[in-house]
C-alpha positions, -999 to 999 in steps of 0.1 A, spaced: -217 -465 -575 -247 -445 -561 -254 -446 -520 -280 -468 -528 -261 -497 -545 -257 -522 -517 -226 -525 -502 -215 -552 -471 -193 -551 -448 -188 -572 -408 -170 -572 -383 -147 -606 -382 -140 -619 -345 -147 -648 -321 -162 -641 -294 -178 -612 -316 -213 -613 -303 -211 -582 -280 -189 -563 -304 -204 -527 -301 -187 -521 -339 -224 -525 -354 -234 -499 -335 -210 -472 -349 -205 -483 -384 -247 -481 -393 -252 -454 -374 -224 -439 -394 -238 -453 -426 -273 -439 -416 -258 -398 -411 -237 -406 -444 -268 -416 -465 -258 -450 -475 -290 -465 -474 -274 -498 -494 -251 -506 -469 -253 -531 -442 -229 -546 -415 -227 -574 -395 -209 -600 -371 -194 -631 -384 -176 -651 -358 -145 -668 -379 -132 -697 -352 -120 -699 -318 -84 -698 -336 -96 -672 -361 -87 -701 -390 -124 -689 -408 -109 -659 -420 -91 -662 -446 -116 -687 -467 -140 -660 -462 -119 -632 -472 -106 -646 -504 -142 -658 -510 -161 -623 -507 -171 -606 -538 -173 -569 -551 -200 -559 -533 -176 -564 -503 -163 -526 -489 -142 -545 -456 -142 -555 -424 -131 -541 -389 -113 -576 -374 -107 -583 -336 -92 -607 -320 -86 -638 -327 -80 -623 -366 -54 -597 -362 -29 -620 -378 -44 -639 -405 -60 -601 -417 -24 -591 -423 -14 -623 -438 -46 -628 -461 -41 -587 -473 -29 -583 -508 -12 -550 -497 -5 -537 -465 0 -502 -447 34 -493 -432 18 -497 -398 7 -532 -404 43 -538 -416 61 -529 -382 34 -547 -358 25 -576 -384 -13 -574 -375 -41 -556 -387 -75 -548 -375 -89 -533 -407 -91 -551 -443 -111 -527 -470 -116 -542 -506 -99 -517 -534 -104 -532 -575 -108 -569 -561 -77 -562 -538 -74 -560 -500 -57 -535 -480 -50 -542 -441 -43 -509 -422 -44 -507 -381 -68 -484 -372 -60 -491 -336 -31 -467 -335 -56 -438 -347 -73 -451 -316 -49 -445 -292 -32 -415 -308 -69 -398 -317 -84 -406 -279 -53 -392 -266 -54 -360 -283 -92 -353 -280 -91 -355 -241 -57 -327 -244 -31 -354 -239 -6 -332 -257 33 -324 -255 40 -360 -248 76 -369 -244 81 -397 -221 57 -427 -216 49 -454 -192 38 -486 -214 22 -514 -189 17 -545 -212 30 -548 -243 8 -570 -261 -8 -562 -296 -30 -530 -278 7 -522 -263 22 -525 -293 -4 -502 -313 0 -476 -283 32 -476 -285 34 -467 -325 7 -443 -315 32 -423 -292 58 -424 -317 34 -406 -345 21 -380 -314 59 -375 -308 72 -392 -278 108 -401 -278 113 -421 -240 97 -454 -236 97 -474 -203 80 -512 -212 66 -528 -176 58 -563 -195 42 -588 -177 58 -615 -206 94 -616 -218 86 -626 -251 59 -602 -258 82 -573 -238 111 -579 -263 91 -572 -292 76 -541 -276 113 -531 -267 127 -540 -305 96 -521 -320 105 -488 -298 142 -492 -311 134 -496 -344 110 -469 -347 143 -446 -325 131 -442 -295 147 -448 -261 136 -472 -247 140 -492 -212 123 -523 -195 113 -518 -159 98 -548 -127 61 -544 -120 64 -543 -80 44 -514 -70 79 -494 -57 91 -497 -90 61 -487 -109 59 -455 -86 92 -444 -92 83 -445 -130 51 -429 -128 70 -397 -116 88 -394 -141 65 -394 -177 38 -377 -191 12 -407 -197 10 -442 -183 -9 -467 -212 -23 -504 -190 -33 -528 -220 -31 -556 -195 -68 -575 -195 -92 -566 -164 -78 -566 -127 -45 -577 -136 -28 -546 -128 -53 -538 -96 -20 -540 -79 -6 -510 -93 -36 -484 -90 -16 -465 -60 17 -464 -78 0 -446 -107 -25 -423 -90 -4 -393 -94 2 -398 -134 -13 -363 -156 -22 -386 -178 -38 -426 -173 -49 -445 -207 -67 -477 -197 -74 -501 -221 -104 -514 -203 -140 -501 -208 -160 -523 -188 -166 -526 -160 -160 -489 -156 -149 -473 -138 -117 -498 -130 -94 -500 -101 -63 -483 -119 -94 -455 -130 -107 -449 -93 -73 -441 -77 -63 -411 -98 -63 -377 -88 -97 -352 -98 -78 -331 -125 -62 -364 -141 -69 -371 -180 -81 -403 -182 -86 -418 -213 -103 -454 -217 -108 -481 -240 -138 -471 -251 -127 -436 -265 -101 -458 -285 -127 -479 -302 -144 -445 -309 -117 -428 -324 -102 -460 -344 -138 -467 -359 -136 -429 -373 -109 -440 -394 -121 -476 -405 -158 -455 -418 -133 -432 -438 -113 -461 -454 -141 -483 -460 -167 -457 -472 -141 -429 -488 -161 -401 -467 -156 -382 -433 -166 -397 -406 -197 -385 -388 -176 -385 -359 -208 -370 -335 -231 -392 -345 -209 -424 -341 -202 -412 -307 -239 -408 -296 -242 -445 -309 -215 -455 -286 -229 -444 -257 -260 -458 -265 -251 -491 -274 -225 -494 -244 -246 -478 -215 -213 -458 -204 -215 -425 -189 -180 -412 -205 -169 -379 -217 -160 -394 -250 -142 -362 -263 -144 -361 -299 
C-alpha cells in the first residue's frame, strides 16, 4: 500500500469536539508523507454505546482510532486481541486494524512513562499516586515499567482505590493507602520521588501546600494552566502536565497505526499550536 492509498482513521469520544488529537495525528501524517490519510472526530454516545457498531462496521481502509472517554471500555471489549497492558487495566485508548483484526493497546501508559522521562524524572523508586481512576491506573503501570517499587494510593473513592491497590500488588509492588487531609498528604510528600494528581480540575486545590516541596509533580490537568497544585511548587521542581502525556502517548498511537516513527518534533509544534499553551513540552 503506497502513502498515497487513502487510509482513515478518528478519534472516538463524547464530548470529542475539542479533542486536540486531530491536531497531532495530520500533522504527523503531513511530516510522514501520507498524503491518503485523513483523521477525524466521531462522537460515539454520551454512554460510549456507538462504538462498537462502528467498529465492527469499519472496513479495510480503516488504520484505527485513538478512543477517550466515554470508550475506554467498550475499545477493550470490542478488540479481537488485546495488549498485556489492556489486560491488567481492562481499558484501552488505542484500537489499530491488523488483516481485518483489531488490536487495543493503552497508549496512555507511554504517556505518563515517556512525559516523565523527557522532563528527567529518572531513578524513581517511591511514588505518591493522588486519584486512582483509569489516568491513575495507567500512571501507576507506567511507574512499574520506569521501575518504581513503593506505591502510596490517596483515593478519593474506595472502589476505585481498591483496584489501584490490587493492580500495584499484582504487578509486586508495595503498596499502601493513605487519608487526603492536607497533614497526611505532607507527611507523604516527604517521603517519594514523584507525586501523580489524576483527580479532575480543583479537586485537589486543597492539597497544593502539602505537595509544594515534591522533586517531582505530574498533573493530569492541562487547562487551565497553570493549576493550583502547579503554582505552589518550588522554582527547580519538574513538573510534568497533562498535556506532555497526550504528547508523548500520541507518539506511540502514530507508530502503531502508521508502522513508522513518530515525527515526534513536528507533533509537538502542532500541540502547542492547537492548544495555545506556553509549555516546555520536552520531547
Amino acid at each position: 500500500m503506497s502513502s498515497a492509498d487513502p487510509r482513515r482513521a478518528a478519534v472516538l469520544g463524547s464530548p470529542v469536539g475539542h479533542s486536540l488529537s486531530p491536531a497531532l495525528h495530520r500533522a504527523a501524517y503531513a511530516a510522514l508523507g501520507l498524503t491518503g490519510w485523513t483523521y477525524d472526530a466521531i462522537d460515539i454516545g454520551t454512554d460510549g454505546g456507538l462504538l462498537p457498531g462502528l467498529v465492527r462496521g469499519c472496513g479495510r481502509e480503516w488504520a484505527g482510532f485513538s478512543v477517550t472517554m466515554p470508550g475506554k471500555p467498550g475499545a477493550a471489549a470490542v478488540a479481537d486481541r488485546v495488549s498485556a497492558r489492556v489486560r491488567r487495566l481492562t481499558v484501552a485508548n488505542t484500537l489499530v486494524q491488523r488483516d481485518g483484526l483489531w488490536f487495543a493497546e493503552n497508549t496512555d501508559v507511554d504517556g505518563v512513562a515517556g512525559a516523565l522521562t523527557a522532563a528527567g524524572a529518572t531513578g524513581i523508586r517511591r511514588a505518591l499516586l493522588i486519584g486512582a481512576g483509569g489516568t491513575g491506573l495507567a500512571a501507576l503501570l507506567a511507574l512499574s515499567e520506569l521501575g518504581a517499587t513503593d506505591i502510596v494510593v490517596a483515593g478519593r473513592f474506595t472502589t476505585s482505590t481498591s483496584a489501584a491497590l490490587n493492580l500495584a500488588w499484582d504487578l509486586g509492588m508495595r503498596a499502601s493507602h493513605s487519608g487526603l487531609d492536607p497533614d497526611t498528604i505532607a507527611a507523604v510528600a516527604a517521603t517519594v520521588d514523584v507525586a501523580l494528581a489524576t483527580a479532575p480540575a480543583g479537586a485537589l486545590d486543597g492539597l497544593a501546600a502539602s505537595l509544594a516541596e515534591v522533586p517531582v509533580l505530574f498533573d493530569a490537568i492541562y487547562h487551565p494552566w497553570p493549576t493550583v497544585l502547579a503554582a505552589a511548587g518550588e522554582p527547580d521542581r519538574i513538573t510534568v502536565t497533562g498535556l506532555d502525556m497526550l504528547l508523548h502517548q500520541a507518539f506511540r498511537q502514530v507508530e502503531l497505526m502508521t508502522g513508522l516513527g513518530a515525527p515526534t518534533a513536528v507533533m509537538r509544534e502542532a500541540l502547542l499550536t492547537a492548544s495555545g499553551a506556553d509549555l516546555p513540552l520536552p520531547i
